[in-house]
Structure formats: C-alpha cells, structure tokens
C-alpha positions in Angstrom: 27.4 171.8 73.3 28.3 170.1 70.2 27.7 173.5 68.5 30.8 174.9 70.5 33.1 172.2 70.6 32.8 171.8 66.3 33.3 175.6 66.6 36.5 175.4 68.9 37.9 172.9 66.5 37.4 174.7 63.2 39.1 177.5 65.0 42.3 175.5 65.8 42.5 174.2 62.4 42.1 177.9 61.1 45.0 178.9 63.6 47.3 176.0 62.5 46.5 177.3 58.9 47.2 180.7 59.2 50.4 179.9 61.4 52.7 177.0 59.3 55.4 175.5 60.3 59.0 177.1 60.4 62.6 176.2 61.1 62.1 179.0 64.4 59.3 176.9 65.7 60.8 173.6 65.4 64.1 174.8 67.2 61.9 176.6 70.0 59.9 173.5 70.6 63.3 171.4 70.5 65.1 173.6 72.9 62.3 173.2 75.4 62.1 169.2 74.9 65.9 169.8 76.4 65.2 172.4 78.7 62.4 169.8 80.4 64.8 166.7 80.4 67.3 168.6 81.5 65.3 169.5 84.9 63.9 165.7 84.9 67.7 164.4 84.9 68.9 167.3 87.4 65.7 166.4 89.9 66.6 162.5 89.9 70.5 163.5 90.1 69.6 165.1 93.4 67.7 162.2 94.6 70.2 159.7 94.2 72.7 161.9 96.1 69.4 162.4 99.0 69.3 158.5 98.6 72.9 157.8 98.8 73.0 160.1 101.6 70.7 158.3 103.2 72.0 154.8 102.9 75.6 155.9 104.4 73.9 157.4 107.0 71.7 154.1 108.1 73.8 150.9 107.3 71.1 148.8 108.4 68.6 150.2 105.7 72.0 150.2 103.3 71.9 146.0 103.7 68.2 145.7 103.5 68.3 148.0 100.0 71.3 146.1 98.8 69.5 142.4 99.4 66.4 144.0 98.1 68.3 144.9 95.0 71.2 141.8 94.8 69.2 139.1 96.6 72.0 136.1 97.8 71.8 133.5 95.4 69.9 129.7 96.6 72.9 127.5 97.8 74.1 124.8 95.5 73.8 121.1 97.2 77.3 120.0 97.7 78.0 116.9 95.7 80.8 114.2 96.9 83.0 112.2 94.8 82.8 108.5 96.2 85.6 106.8 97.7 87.7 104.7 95.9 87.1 101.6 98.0 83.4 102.1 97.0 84.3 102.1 93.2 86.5 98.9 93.7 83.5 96.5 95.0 85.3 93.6 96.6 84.4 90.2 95.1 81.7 88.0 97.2 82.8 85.6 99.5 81.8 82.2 99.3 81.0 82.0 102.9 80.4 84.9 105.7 83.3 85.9 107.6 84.5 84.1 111.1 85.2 86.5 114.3 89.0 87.3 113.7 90.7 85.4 116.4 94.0 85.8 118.3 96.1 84.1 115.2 94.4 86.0 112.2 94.5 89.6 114.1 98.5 88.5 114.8 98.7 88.2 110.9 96.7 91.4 110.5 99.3 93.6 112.7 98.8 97.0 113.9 96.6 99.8 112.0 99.4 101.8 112.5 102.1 99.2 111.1 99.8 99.2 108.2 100.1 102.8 107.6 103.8 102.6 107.4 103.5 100.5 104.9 100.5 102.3 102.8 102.5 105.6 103.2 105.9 104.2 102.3 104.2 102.3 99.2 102.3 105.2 98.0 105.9 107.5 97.5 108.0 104.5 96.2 105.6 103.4 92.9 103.7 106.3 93.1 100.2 105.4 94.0 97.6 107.5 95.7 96.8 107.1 99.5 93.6 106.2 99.5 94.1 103.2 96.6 97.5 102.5 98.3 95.3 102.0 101.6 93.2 100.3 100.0 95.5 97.3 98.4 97.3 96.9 101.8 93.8 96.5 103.3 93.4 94.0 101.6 96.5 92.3 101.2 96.1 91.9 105.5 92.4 90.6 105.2 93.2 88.1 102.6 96.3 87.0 104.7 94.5 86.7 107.6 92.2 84.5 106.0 95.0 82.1 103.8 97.3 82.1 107.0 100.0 83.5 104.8 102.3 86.8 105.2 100.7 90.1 103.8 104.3 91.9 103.5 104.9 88.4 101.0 102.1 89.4 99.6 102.3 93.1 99.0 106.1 92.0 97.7 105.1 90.1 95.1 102.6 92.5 93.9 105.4 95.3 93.8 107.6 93.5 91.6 104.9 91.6 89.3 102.9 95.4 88.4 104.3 97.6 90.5 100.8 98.1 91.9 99.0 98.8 89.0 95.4 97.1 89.1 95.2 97.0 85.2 98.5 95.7 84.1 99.0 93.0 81.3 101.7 91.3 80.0 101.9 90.2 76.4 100.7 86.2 77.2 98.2 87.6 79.0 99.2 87.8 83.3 96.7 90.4 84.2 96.2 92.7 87.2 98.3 93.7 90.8 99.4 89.8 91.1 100.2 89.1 87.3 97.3 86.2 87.2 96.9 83.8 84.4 93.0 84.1 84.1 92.9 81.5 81.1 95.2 79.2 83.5 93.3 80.0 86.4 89.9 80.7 85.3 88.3 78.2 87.7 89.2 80.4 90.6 87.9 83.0 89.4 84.3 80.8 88.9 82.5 82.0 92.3 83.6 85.5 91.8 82.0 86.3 88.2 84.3 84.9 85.9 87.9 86.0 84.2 86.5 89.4 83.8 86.9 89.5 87.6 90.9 89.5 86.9 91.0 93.2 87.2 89.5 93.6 90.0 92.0 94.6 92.7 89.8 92.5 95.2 89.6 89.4 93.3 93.0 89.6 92.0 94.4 89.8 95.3 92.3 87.3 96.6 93.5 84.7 93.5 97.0 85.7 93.2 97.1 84.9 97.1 95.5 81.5 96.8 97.8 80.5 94.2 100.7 81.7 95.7 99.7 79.8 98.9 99.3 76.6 96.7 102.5 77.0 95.1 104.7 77.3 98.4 102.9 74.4 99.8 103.2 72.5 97.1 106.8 73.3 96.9 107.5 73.2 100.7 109.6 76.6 101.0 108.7 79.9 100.1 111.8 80.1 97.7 110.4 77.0 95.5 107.0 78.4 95.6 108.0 81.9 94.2 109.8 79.9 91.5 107.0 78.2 90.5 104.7 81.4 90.8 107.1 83.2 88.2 106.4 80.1 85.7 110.6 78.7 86.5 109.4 75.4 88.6 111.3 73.5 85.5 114.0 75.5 85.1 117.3 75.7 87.0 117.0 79.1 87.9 114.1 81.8 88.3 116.6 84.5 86.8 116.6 86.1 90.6 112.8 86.7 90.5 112.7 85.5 94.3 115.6 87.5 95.5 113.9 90.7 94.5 110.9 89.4 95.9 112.6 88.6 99.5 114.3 91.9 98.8 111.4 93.8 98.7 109.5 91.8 101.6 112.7 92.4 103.6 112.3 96.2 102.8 108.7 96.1 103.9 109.3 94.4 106.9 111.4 97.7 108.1 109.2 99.8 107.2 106.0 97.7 109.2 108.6 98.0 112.4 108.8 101.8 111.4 112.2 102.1 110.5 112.9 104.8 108.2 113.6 102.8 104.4 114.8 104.7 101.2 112.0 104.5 98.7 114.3 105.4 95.6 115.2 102.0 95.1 113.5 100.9 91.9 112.0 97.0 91.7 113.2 95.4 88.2 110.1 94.7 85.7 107.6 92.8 86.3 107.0 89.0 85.7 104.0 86.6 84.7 102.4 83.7 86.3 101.9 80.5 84.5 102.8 77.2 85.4 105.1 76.7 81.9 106.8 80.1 81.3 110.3 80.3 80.0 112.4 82.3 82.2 115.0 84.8 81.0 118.7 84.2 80.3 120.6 82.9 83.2 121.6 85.3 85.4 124.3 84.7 88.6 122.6 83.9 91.8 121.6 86.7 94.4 123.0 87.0 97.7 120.4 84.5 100.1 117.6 86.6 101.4 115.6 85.4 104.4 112.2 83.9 103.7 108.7 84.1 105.5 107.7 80.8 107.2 104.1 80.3 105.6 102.6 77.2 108.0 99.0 76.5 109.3 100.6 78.3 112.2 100.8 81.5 113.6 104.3 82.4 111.4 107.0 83.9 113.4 107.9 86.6 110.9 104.4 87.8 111.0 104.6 87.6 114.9 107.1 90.0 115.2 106.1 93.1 113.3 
C-alpha cells in the first residue's frame, strides 16, 4: 500500500514537472474561481427573493424574523426629577403642630383663593408655579400660626426681593423677606443658624416674626412697616409702606378673584434693620388701607 501511494505521488510531481505554469492556465483557473462565485451569489440571490417572498406572504412569521433579527431593546427605568418643595426642606419647628382651628383655617382662606394668588404672582415677577405655590403655602401656614395677614405677608416679600429666595443687599438683608441675619441671628438659633437665612422656609418664618413684632410694638401696621424698612427714627419711610399697602391691596383682589393687571412693576427693594438710613424725602402717598393684625380673628382676613 505504501508502495503505491509513494508511486502515485512521484507521478504527480512528474506531471506538475512536465506541465509548468503559464499565463493560459492561470487565466483558465481565474475565470472559473468567477464562474463558481458567480453561481454561489446567483443561488443566495434567489433565496432571498424565495425568503422575501415568503415573509410578505406570512406577516406573522415576517414579525417573528424581524424580533429574531432587531430584538426590542430592555426598557430604561424612568427617573423623576423631585419636587421643588422637597429640595426646599422647611426648617424644624420647635414644637409639633396644633389641629388648625376655626380662627387659623379663617386666616388660611380657600385653596382656591390661594391659587389666585400663586397664579397671579407667578406672571407678575416671573416665578415658576410650583416655587410660586410653594412661597404662598407658606406665607398661609406661617400666618395661621403668627395670627397675622398672609396677603401682608406675601406684600412685603414682593417689594423687599421681588420673590427671589437668594437676594442680598449690599449691608447684608438676605432672602424673600430682606432679613438682617447678623441683627437677627438669635431667631434663626433653633433653625440651624444664619446660614438658615436662605432658606425660603426659615426666611418666611423670621421675616414674619419680626414683622409681627414690629407692628405690635408700633401699634398700627403703618408704624410697624416703618420700622421693618429700618425708618422708625426717621420722619418718613420714603413711601416704603404705601407700596407695601399697595401691593397687599392688589392681592387682596386678586384672593376675591377679581381680574388685576400684573404689569404694574413694584419699586426696588428695601432692607431690614432696626437703624437704616432711608432715602431722600419723597412727598407722601395717597393713604392706603391697612390690615388689622390683633390676637383676633382680623377682619380683612375674614373677608377674602
């Protein structure tokens, strides 16, 4: 057997000797490399078309093939933005919170009066809906609480910053209410300290108290805005509480759902400190009607 196959081989080799290689024999041997893949490419032509064929004809096997070959990608989790009441922690309260009763639910109003009021504040400075629903939120909580008027309250915050939680002035009135942190840092004590100042929560919360002291202390709203804007000493407040009436009149219109321009613009805002110097004298403003801020249940709350 070996014998044979060694013999077969030496043949060949003798063959290949005798025969060599040519330009002829190359071409011949090329053209049938093409002639071959030109039958392979014809014969899987066709049986795409047969395949094709076959898919238009039988739409269910179409969408199995195509899922086969494109499968649907795993679905993404869906990831939500957080509220902005959830970014803006409110500050801890030094003791838990009382059932509202009659009284603090009167000062509260309406959740629809309240949306008048977020909607109407949002287009006049500007602010998004959910952070304008948010400040008048809490504006009506902490009224509730300090017995005082949240439209007075939202007022003064309009024409001290314009609603704009990080506001400062130059001596340093920071945040919605213009507070005097380095004046009024004890207040700020149980809620973390100054840093607390821009906090829309604690700001509100402050801004209130003091403003609450101040018309106490002064026995009309009108002497307490005075003092609020630093003027107590001075002869006139350069008509700081005239645009603040203003505006709380404006507000009150609007919590009644009267239909209020919002293109009036507030003049700039002011600071709170107990010894400010007030701007040049200016001529007094037309008298503007004031809340009544008592222990009471205040009439002009009442109505809304």
């Amino acid at each position: 057997m070996t014998n044979r196959f060694n013999g077969a081989t030496a043949k060949l080799a003798q063959t290949m000797a005798i025969q060599p290689i040519t330009w002829v024999s190359v071409t011949k041997a090329a053209r049938g490399v093409l002639t071959t893949a030109q039958h392979t490419l014809t014969i899987f032509g066709l049986s795409a078309v047969a395949v094709l064929a076959l898919l238009y004809a039988n739409p269910d096997l179409a969408k199995q093939f195509y899922q086969f070959v494109a499968p649907e990608p795993m679905p993404v989790a869906k990831i939500e933005a957080p509220q902005t009441s959830a970014l803006m922690a409110a500050a801890p309260a030094e003791e838990a919170e009382e059932p509202q009763s009659v009284h603090h639910k009167a000062i509260e109003g309406t959740r629809k009066q309240q949306e008048f009021v977020t909607s109407w504040l949002a287009k006049r400075y500007r602010v998004a809906g959910d952070a304008a629903d948010m400040l008048v939120s809490t504006a009506y909580l902490t009224a509730s609480e300090m017995k005082l008027d949240p439209l007075l309250i939202l007022a003064v915050m309009a024409i001290e910053s314009r609603f704009n939680p990080f506001a400062e002035s130059p001596v340093g009135a920071q945040g919605l209410m213009q507070v005097m942190s380095k004046v009024h840092k004890d207040k700020f004590h149980s809620m973390g300290g100054t840093q607390a100042a821009l906090n829309p929560v604690a700001n509100i919360r402050v801004g209130s108290q003091i403003l609450k002291e101040y018309v106490t202390r002064g026995g009309s709203v009108e002497a307490g805005l005075k003092r609020y804007v630093g003027a107590a000493a001075f002869e006139t407040d350069s008509g700081y509480g005239s645009r603040v009436l203003a505006e709380y009149q404006r507000l009150k219109l609007v919590a009644r759902g009267k239909n209020v321009p919002t293109f009036t613009r507030p003049a700039p805002a002011t600071m709170v400190a107990d010894k400010a110097a007030p701007a040049a004298p200016v001529a007094p403003a037309p008298k503007v009607e004031a809340p009544v801020v008592t222990e009471a249940p205040n009439e002009a709350i009442a109505g809304l």
